[in-house]
C-alpha atoms as an extended CHARMM CRD file, in Angstrom:
* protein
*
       229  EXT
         1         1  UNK       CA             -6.2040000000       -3.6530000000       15.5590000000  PROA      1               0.0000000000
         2         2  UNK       CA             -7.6710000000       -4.0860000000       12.0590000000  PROA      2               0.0000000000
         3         3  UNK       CA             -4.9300000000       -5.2140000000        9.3460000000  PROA      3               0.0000000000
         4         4  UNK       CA             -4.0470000000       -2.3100000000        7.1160000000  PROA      4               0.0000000000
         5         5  UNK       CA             -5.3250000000       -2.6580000000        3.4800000000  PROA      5               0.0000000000
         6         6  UNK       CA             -1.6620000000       -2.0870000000        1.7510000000  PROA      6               0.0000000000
         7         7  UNK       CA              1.7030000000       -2.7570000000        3.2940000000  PROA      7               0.0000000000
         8         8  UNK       CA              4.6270000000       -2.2490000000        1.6340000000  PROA      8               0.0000000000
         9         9  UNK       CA              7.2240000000       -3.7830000000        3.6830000000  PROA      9               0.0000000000
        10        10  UNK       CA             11.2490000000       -3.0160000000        2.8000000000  PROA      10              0.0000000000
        11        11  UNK       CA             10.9840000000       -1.9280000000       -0.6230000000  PROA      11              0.0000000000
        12        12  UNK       CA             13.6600000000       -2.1810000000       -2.4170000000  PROA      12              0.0000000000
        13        13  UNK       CA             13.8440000000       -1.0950000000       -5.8980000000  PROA      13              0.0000000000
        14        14  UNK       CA             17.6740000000       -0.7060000000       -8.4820000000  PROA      14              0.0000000000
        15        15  UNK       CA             17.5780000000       -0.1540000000      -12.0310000000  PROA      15              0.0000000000
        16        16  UNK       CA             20.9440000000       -1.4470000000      -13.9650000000  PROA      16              0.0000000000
        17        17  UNK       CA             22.9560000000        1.0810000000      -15.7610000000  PROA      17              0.0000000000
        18        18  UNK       CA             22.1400000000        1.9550000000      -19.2670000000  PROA      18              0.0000000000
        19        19  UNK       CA             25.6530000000        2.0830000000      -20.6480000000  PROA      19              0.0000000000
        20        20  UNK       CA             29.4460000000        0.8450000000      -20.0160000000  PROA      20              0.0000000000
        21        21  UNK       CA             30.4410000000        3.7690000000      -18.2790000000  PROA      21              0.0000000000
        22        22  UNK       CA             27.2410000000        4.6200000000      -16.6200000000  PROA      22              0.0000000000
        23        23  UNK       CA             26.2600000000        3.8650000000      -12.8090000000  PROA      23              0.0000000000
        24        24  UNK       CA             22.7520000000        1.8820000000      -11.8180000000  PROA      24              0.0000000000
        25        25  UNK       CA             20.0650000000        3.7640000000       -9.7610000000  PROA      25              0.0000000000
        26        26  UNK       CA             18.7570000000        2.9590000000       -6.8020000000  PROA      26              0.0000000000
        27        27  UNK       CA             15.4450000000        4.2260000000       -5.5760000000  PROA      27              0.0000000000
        28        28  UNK       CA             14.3940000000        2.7090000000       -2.7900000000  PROA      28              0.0000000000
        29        29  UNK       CA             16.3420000000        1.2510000000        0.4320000000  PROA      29              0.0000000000
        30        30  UNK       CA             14.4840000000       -0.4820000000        3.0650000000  PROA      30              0.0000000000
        31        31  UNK       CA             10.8650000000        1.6170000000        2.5860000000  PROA      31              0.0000000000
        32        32  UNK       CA              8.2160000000        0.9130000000        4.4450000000  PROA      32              0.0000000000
        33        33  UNK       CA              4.5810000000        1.7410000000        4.5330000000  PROA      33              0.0000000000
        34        34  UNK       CA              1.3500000000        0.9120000000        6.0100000000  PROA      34              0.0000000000
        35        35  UNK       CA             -2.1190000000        2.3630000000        4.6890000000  PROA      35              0.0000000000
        36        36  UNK       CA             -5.2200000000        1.6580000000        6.7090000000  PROA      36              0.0000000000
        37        37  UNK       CA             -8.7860000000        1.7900000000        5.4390000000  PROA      37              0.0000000000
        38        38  UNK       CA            -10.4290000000        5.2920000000        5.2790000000  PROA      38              0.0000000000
        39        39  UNK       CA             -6.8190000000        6.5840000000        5.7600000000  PROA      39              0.0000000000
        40        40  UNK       CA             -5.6040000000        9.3440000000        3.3910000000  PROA      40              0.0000000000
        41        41  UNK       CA             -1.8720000000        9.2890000000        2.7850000000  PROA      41              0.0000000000
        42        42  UNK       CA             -0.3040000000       11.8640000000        0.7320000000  PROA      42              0.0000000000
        43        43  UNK       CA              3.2910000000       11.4000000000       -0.5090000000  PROA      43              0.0000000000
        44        44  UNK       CA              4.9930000000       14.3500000000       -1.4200000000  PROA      44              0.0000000000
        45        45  UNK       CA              8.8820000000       15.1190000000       -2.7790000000  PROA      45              0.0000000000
        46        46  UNK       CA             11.1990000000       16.4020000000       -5.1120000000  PROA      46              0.0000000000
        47        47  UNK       CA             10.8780000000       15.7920000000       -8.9650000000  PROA      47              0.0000000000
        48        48  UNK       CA             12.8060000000       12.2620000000       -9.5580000000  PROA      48              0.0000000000
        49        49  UNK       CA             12.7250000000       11.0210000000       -6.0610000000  PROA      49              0.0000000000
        50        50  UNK       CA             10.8570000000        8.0690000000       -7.1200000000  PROA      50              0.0000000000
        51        51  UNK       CA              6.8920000000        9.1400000000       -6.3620000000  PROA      51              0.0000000000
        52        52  UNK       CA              5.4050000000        7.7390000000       -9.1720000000  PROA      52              0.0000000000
        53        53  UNK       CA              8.2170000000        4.6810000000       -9.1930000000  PROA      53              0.0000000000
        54        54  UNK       CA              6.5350000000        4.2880000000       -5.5390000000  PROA      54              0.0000000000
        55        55  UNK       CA              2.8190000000        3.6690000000       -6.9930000000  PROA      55              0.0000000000
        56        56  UNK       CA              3.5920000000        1.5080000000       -9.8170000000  PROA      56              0.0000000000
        57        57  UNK       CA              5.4070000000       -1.1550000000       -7.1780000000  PROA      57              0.0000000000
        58        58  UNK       CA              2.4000000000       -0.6690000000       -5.5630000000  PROA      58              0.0000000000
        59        59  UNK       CA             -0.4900000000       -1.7150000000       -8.4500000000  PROA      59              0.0000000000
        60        60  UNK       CA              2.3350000000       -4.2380000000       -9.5620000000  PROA      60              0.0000000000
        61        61  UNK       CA              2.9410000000       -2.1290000000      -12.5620000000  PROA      61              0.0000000000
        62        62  UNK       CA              6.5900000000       -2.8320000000      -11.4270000000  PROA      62              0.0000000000
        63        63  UNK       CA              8.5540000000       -5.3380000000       -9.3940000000  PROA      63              0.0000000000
        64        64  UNK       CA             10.7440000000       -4.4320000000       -6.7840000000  PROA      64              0.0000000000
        65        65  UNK       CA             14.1630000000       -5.7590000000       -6.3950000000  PROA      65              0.0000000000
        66        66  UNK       CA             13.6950000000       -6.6010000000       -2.6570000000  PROA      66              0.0000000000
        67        67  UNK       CA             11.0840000000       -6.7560000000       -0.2500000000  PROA      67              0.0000000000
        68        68  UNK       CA              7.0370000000       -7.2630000000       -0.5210000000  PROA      68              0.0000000000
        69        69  UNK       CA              4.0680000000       -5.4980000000       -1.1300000000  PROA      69              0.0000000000
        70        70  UNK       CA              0.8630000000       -6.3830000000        0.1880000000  PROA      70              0.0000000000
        71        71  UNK       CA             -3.1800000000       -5.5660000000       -0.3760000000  PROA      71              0.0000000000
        72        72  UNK       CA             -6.2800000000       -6.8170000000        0.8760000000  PROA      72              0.0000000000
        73        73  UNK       CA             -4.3560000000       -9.8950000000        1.2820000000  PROA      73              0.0000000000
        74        74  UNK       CA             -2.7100000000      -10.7600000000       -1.4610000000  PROA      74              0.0000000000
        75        75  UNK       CA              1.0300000000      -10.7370000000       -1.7580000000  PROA      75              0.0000000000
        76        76  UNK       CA              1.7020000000       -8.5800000000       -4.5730000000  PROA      76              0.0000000000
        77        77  UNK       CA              4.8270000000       -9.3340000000       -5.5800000000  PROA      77              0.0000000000
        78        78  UNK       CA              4.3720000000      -12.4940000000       -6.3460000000  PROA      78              0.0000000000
        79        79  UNK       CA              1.3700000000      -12.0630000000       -8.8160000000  PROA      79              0.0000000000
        80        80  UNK       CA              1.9440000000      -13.4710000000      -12.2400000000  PROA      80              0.0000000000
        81        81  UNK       CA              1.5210000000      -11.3820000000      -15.4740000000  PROA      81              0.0000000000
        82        82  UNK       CA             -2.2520000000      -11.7620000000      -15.4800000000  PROA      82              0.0000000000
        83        83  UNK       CA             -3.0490000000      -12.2920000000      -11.8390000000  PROA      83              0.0000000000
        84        84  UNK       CA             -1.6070000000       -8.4090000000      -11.3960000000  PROA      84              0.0000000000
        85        85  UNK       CA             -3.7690000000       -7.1740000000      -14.0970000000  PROA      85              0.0000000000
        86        86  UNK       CA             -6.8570000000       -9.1120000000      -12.7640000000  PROA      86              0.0000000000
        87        87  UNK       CA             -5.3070000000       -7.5800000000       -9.1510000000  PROA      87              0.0000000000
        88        88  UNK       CA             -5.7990000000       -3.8050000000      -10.4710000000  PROA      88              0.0000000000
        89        89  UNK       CA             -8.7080000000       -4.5630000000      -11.8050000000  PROA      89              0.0000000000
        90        90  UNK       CA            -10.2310000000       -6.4100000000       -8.7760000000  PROA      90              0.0000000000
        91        91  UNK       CA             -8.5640000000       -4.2370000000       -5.5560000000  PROA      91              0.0000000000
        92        92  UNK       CA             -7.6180000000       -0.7710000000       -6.7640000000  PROA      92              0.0000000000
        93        93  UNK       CA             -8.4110000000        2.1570000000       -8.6800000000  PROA      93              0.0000000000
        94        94  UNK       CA             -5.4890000000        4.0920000000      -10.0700000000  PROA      94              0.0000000000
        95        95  UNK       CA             -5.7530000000        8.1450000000      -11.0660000000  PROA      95              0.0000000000
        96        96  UNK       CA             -3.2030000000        9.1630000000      -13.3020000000  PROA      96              0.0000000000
        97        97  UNK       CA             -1.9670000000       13.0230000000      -14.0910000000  PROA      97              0.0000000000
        98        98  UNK       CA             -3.6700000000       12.4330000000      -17.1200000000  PROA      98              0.0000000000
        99        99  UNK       CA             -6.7580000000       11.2770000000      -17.8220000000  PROA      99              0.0000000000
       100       100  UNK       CA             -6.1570000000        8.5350000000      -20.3080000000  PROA      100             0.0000000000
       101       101  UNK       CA             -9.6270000000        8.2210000000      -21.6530000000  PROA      101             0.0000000000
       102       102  UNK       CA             -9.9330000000        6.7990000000      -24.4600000000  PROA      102             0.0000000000
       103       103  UNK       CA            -11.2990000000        9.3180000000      -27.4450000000  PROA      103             0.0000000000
       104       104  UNK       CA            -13.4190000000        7.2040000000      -29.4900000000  PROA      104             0.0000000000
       105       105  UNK       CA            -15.7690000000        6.2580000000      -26.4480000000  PROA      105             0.0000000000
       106       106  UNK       CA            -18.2240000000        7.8900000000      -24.6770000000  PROA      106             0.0000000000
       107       107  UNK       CA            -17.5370000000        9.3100000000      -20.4720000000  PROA      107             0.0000000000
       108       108  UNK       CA            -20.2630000000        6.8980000000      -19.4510000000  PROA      108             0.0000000000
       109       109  UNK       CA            -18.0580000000        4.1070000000      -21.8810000000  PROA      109             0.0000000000
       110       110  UNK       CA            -14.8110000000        4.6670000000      -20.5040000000  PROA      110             0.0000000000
       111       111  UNK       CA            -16.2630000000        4.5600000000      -16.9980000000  PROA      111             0.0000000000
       112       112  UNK       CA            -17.9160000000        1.1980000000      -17.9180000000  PROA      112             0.0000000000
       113       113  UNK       CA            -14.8770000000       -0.2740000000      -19.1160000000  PROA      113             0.0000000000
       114       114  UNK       CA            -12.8570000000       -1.6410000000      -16.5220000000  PROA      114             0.0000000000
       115       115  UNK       CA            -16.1280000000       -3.9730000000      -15.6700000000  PROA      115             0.0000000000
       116       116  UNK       CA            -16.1190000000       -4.9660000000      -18.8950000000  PROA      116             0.0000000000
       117       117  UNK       CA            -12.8560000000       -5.9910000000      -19.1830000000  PROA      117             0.0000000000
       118       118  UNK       CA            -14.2620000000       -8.0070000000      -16.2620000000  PROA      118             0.0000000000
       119       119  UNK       CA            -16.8290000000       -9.6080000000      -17.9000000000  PROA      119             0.0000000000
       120       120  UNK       CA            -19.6150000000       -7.7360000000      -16.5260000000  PROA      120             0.0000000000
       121       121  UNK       CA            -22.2510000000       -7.7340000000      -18.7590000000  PROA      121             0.0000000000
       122       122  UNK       CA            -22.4830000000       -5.0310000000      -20.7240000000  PROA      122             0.0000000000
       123       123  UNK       CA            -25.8340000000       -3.7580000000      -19.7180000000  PROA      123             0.0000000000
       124       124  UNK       CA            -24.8000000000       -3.9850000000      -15.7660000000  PROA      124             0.0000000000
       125       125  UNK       CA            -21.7510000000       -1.9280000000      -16.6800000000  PROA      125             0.0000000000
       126       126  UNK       CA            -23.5540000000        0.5800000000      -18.0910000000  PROA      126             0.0000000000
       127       127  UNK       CA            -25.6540000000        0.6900000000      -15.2340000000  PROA      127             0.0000000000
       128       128  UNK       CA            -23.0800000000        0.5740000000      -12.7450000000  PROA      128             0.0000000000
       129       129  UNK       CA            -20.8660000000        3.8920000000      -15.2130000000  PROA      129             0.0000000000
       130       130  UNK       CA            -24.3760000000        5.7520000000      -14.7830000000  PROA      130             0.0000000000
       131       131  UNK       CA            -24.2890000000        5.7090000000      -10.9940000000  PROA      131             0.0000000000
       132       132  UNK       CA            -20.7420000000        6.6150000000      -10.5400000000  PROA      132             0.0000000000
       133       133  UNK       CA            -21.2680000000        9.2430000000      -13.5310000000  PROA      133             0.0000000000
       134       134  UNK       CA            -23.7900000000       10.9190000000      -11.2250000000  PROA      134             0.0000000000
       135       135  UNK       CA            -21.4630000000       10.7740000000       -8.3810000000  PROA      135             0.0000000000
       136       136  UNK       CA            -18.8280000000       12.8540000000       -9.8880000000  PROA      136             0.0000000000
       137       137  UNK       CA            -21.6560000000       15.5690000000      -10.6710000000  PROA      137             0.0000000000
       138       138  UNK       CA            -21.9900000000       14.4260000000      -14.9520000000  PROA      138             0.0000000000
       139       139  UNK       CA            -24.6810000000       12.9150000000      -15.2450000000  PROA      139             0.0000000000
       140       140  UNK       CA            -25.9090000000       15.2130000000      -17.9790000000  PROA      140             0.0000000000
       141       141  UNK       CA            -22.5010000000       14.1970000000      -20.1150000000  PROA      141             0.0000000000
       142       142  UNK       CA            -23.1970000000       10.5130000000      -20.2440000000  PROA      142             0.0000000000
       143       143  UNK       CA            -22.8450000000       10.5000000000      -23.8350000000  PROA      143             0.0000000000
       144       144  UNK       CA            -20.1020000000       12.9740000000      -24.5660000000  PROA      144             0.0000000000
       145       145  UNK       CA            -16.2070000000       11.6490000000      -25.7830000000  PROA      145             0.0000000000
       146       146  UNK       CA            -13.3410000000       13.3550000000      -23.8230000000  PROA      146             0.0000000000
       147       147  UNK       CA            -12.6900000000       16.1720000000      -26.4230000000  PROA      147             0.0000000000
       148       148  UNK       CA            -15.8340000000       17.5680000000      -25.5690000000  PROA      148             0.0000000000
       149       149  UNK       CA            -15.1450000000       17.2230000000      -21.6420000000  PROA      149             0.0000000000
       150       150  UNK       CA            -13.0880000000       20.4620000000      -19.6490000000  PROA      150             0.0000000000
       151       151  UNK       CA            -10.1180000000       19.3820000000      -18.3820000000  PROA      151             0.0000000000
       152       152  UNK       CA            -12.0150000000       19.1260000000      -14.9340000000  PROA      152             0.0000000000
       153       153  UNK       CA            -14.5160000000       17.2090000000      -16.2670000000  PROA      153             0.0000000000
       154       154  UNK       CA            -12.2970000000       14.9720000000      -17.7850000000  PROA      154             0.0000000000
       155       155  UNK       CA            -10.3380000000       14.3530000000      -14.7850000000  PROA      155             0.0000000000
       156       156  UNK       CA            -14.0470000000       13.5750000000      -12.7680000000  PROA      156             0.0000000000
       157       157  UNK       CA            -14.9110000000       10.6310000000      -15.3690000000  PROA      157             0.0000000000
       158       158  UNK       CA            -11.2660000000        9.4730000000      -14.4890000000  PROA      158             0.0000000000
       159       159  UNK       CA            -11.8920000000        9.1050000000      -11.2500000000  PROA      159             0.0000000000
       160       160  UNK       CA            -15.5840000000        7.3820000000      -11.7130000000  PROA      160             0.0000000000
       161       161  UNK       CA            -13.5410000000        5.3350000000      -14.0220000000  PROA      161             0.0000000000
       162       162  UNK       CA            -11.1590000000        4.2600000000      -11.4950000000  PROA      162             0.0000000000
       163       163  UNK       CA            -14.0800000000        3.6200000000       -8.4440000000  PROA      163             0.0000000000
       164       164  UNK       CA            -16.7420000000        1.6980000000      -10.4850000000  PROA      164             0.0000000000
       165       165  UNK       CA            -15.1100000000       -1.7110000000       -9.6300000000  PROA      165             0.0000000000
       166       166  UNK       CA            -15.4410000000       -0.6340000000       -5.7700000000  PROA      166             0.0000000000
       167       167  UNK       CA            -12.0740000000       -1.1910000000       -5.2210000000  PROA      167             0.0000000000
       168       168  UNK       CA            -10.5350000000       -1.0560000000       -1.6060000000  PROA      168             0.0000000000
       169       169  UNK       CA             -6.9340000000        0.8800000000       -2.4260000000  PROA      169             0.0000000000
       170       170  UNK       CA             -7.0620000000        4.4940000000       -4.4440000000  PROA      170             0.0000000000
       171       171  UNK       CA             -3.6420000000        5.1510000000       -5.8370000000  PROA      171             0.0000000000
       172       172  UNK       CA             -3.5240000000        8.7030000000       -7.5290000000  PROA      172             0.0000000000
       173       173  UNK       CA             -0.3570000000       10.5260000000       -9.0360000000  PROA      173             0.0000000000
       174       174  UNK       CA             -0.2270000000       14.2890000000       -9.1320000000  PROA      174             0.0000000000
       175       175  UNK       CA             -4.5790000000       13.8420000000      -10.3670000000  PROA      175             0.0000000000
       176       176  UNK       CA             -4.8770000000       17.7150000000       -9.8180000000  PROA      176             0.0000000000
       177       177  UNK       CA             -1.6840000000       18.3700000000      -11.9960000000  PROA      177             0.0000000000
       178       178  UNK       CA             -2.8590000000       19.5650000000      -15.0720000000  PROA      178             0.0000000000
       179       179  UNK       CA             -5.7620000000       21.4010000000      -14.0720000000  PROA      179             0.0000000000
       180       180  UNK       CA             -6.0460000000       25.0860000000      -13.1810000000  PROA      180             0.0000000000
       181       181  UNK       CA             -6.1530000000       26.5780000000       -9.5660000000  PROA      181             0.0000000000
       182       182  UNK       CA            -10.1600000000       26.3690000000       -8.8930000000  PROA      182             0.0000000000
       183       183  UNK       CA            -11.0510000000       23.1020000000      -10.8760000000  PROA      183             0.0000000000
       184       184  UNK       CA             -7.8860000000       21.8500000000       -8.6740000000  PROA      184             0.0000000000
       185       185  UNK       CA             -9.1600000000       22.5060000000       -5.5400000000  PROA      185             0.0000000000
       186       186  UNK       CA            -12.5330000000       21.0710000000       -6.6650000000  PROA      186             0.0000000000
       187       187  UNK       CA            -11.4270000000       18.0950000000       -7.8720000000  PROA      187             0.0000000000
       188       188  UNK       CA             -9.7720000000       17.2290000000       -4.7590000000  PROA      188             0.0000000000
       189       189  UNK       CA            -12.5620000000       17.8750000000       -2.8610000000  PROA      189             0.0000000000
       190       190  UNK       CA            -13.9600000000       15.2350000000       -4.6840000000  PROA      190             0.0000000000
       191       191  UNK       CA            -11.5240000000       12.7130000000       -4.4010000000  PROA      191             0.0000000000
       192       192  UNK       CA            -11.8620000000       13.5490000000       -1.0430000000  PROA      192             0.0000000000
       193       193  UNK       CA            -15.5530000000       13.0870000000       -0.2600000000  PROA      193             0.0000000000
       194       194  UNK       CA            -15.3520000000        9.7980000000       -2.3340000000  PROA      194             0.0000000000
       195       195  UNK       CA            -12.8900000000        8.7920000000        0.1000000000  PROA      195             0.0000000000
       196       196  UNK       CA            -14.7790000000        8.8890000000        2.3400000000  PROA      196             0.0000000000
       197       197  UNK       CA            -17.6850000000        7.9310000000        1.7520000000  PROA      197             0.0000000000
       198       198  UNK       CA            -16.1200000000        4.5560000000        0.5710000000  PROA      198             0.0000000000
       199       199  UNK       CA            -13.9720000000        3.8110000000        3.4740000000  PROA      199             0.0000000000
       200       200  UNK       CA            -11.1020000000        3.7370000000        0.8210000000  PROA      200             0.0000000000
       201       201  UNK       CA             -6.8990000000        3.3690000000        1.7880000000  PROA      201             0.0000000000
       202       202  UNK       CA             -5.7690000000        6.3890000000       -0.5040000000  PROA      202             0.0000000000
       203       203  UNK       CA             -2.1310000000        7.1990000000       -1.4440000000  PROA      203             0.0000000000
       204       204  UNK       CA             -2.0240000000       10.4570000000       -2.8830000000  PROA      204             0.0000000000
       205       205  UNK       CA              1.0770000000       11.8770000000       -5.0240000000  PROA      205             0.0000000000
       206       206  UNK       CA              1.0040000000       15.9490000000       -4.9060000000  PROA      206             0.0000000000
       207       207  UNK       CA              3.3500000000       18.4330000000       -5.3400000000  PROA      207             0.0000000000
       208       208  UNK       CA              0.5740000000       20.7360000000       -4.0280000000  PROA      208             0.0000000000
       209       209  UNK       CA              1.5630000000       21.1690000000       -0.2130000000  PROA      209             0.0000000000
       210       210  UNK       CA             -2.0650000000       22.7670000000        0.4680000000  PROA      210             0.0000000000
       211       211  UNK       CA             -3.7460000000       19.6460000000       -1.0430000000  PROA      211             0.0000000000
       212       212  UNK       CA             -0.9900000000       17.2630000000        0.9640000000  PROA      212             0.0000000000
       213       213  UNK       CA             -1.5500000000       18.9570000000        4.2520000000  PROA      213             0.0000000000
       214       214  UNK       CA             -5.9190000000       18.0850000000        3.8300000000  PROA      214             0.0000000000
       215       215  UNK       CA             -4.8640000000       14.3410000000        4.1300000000  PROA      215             0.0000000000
       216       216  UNK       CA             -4.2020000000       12.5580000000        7.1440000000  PROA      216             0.0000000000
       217       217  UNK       CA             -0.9350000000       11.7690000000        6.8470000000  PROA      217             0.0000000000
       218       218  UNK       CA              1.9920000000       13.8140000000        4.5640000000  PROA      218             0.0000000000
       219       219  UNK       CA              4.9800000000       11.9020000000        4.2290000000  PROA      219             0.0000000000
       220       220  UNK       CA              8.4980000000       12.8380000000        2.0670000000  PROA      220             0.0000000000
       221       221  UNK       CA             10.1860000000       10.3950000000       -0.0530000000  PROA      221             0.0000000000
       222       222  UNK       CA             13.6410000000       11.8030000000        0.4200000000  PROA      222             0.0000000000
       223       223  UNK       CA             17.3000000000        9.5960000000       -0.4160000000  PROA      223             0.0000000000
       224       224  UNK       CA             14.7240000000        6.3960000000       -1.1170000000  PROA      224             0.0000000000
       225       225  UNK       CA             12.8800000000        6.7360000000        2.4580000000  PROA      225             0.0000000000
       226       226  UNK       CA              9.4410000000        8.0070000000        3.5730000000  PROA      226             0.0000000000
       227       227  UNK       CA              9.6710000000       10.2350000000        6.2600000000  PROA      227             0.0000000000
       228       228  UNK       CA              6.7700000000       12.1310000000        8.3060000000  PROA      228             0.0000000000
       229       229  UNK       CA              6.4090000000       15.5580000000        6.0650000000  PROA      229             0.0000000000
């Protein structure tokens, strides 16, 4: 049996309290998880149960206060300051609610820029933004800034953004959150397809049940646990 991309193995995760009188919080107790490649894993639960908490200990956006997280190999936990950034940037592409583009830049420039942050030169990473443009279906707005993108559209160059550096882990939190029913549904899709079609580990956060049950797994982060769904 092939070794699963990301492992998360007993996560533990406590945030001091704020004030004198005030009690810490803890999120996670013991959590496990195991993410294979072309697996589709969506993690679903109420509002401040720790979802997005969950994804940042996994890109090493966060440090947990017990227990290890694993990808492609690398033990994440125990990345340095720059070895995590150079981490996201090398192994996984991260979808946020919001699209984060940056305003001043072009969609086929903010796709291009995680390869140059790189180092790619900047000719290849133009090349490599073009190809991935056409794979989300915008090709014809290479040279458009966000403001002039739908709210669909916006959340497509996202995702090109995120997949240009081939990475083997997708991490995406609530990516269909802000959009209406339809461009929803069709942005999924496409997260979907891309999936597949790169043989990617993908941990999807949704509070869309409908969108959760089209993965292959659904599992419910309840009282700092993941549970089957």
């Amino acid at each position: 049996m092939s070794v699963p991309v990301l492992r998360a193995i007993a996560l533990e995760k406590t945030y001091p309290p704020l004030g004198a009188n005030a009690n810490g919080l803890s999120l996670f107790c013991n959590l496990s998880l195991e993410v294979a490649a072309g697996e589709m894993v969506a993690i679903v639960g109420e509002s401040g149960a720790g979802k997005s908490s969950l994804l940042h200990l996994l890109a090493a956006l966060d440090r947990p206060t017990a227990g290890e997280v694993w990808c492609a190999g690398t033990n994440v936990t125990r990345l340095t300051t720059s070895q995590a950034a150079a981490y996201r940037n090398r192994d996984i592409g991260y979808v946020w609610q919001f699209h984060y583009l940056l305003p001043e830049f072009t969609a086929l420039e903010n796709i291009a820029m995680p390869l140059l942050a790189r180092g790619v030169a900047h000719k290849q990473a133009l090349a490599a933004a073009a190809k991935w443009l056409d794979r989300v279906g915008l090709a014809d707005r290479a040279g458009h800034r966000s403001g002039e993108l739908s709210g669909g559209e916006q959340q497509r160059v996202s995702l090109a953004r995120a997949l240009v550096t081939e990475p083997r882990l997708l991490l995406a939190d609530e990516p269909t959150g802000d959009l209406d029913t339809g461009t929803a549904d069709a942005v999924f899709t496409l997260i979907q397809q891309l999936h597949r079609e790169n043989s990617l580990a993908s941990v999807l956060v949704t509070h869309n049940l409908d969108f959760a049950s089209r993965c292959d797994r659904v599992l419910r982060l309840r009282g700092g646990q993941l549970c089957l769904g």
